[in-house]
N, C-alpha and C positions, 0 to 999 in steps of 0.2 A: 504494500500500500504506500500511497506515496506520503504521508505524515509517517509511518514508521521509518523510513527512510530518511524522511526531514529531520525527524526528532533526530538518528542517528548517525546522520553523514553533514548535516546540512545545520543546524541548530547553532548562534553564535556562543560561544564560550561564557559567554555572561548569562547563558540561559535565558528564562523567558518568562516575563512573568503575567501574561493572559495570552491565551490559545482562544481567536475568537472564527466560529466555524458556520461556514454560512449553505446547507443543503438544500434542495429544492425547495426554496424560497421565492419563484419568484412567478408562479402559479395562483391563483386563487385557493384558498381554503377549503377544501371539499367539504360539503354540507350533509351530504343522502343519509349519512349516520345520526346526524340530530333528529331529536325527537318532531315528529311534525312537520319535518322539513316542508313538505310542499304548504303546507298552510302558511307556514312563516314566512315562506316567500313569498308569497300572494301579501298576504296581510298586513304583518310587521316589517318590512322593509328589512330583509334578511340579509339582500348586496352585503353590506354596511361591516358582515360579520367576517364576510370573503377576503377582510386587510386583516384577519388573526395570522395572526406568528407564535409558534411555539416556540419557547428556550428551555433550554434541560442547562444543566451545570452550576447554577448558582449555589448549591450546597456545595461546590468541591473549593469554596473559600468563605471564609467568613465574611467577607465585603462584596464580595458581588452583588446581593439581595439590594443592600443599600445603593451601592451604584444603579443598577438598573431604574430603582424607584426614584434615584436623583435625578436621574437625565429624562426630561420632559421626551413624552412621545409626538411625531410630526400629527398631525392632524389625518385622523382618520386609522390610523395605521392605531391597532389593537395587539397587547401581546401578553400572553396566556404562558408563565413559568409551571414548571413542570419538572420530577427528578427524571435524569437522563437514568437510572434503574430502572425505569418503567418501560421505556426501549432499547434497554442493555445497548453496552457500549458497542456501537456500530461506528465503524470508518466512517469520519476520519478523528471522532474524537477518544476514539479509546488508545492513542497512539498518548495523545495529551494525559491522558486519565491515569496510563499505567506506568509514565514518568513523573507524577507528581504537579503538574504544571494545571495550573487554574485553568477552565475552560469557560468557554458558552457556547453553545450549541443552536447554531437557529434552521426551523424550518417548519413548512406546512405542511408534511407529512405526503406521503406518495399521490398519487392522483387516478383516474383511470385510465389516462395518457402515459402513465408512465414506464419509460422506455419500450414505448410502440410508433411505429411507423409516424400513425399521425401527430405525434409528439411535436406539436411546430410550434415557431418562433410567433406564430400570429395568436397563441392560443395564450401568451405570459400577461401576467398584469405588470406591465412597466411601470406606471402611478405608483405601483403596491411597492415595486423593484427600490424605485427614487426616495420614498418617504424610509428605506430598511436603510439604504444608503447614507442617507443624512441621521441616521439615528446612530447608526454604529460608528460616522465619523465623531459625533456629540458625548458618545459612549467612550471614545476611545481619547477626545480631549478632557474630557472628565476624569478618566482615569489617570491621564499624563500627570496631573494636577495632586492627586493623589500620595500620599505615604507611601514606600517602593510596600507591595502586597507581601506577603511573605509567603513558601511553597504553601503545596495542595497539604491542607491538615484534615485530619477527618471530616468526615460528610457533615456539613452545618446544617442544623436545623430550621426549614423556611417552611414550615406548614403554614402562620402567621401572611406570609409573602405571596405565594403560591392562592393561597382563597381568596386575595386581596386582588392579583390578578383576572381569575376565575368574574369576580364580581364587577368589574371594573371594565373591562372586555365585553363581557352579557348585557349586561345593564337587567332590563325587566324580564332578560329571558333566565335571571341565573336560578331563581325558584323551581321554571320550569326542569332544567337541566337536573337539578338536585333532585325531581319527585323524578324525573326516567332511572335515576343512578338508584333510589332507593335510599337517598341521606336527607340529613335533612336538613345539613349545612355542613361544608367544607373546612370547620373546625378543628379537626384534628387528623392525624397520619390515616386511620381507619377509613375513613371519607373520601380521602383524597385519594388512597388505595382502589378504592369501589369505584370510583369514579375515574380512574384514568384505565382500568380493567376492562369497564362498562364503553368507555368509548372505546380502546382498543379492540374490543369484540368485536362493535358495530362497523369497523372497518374494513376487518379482516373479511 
């Protein structure tokens, strides 16, 4: 892979201190898994959901959580944290994860274009592309700014982070989400468990 390779042959001697990883990003958000989807899209003005971004990684430092909630998101542009356990470490951040090196991980998860024929350039949300861009340069000045981070320490605890996400992204649909999953608030690890399960099902 080519981050195992980086990490190994390629990496500058002063090491590294954020690994920021950008995967099929730059797609609209597949919806068919939400509850209701065709209604919502009629009704509630669903588009709006299709700028969500997943990030996994902010437990693999203690300061990530807070960064990310520091750096104002561009308008429109929604983004939904999440522990990268919940999609085991997949290429290209397990390369980051198994040298210690803080990560983030962004993406909208697979598509039903994905790696087929009709997979075309006309099918990307650029808008969605622009507003990731300007966020992860805001991300990455913010961080410059920063105390030098210190390596990956044990998995931090962002359940707090992560529902705060969750709710902040949905807006009046996160009730809904929570009565499909079977919780009844994204509270604690149990929840968040059930609930990234519950969608990872509906994907698959």
């Amino acid at each position: 892979m080519g981050s195992s390779y980086f990490i190994d042959h390629q990496l500058d001697p002063r090491d590294a201190d954020l690994s920021m990883i950008f995967k099929t990003v730059g797609h609209d958000l597949p919806l068919s898994w939400m509850p209701y989807a065709g209604l919502l899209a009629r009704d509630l003005g669903i588009p709006a959901l299709k700028d969500i971004v997943f990030v996994t990684g902010a437990e693999s430092n203690a300061d990530l959580a807070t960064l990310l909630d520091r750096v104002p998101l561009p308008e429109r542009l929604k983004l939904i944290a999440t522990l990268n356990r919940y999609i085991r470490n997949v290429s290209p951040q397990d390369a980051f994860s198994r040298n210690r090196v803080p990560f983030l991980f962004f993406s909208c998860g697979r598509w039903e274009h994905h790696q087929e024929p009709r997979d075309d350039l006309d099918l990307l949300n650029y808008a969605k592309m622009a507003r990731l861009a300007h966020y992860s340069f805001d991300l990455t000045c913010q961080f410059d700014t920063e105390p030098s981070v210190p390596g990956h320490r044990e998995p931090e605890e962002t359940v707090a982070f992560e529902a705060s996400t969750f709710k902040k992204s949905l807006g009046e649909l996160y009730p809904l989400l929570c009565e499909w999953a079977g919780v009844n608030d994204m509270d604690d690890r149990e929840a968040l468990d059930r609930m990234a399960a519950q969608i990872l099902a509906a994907q698959i």
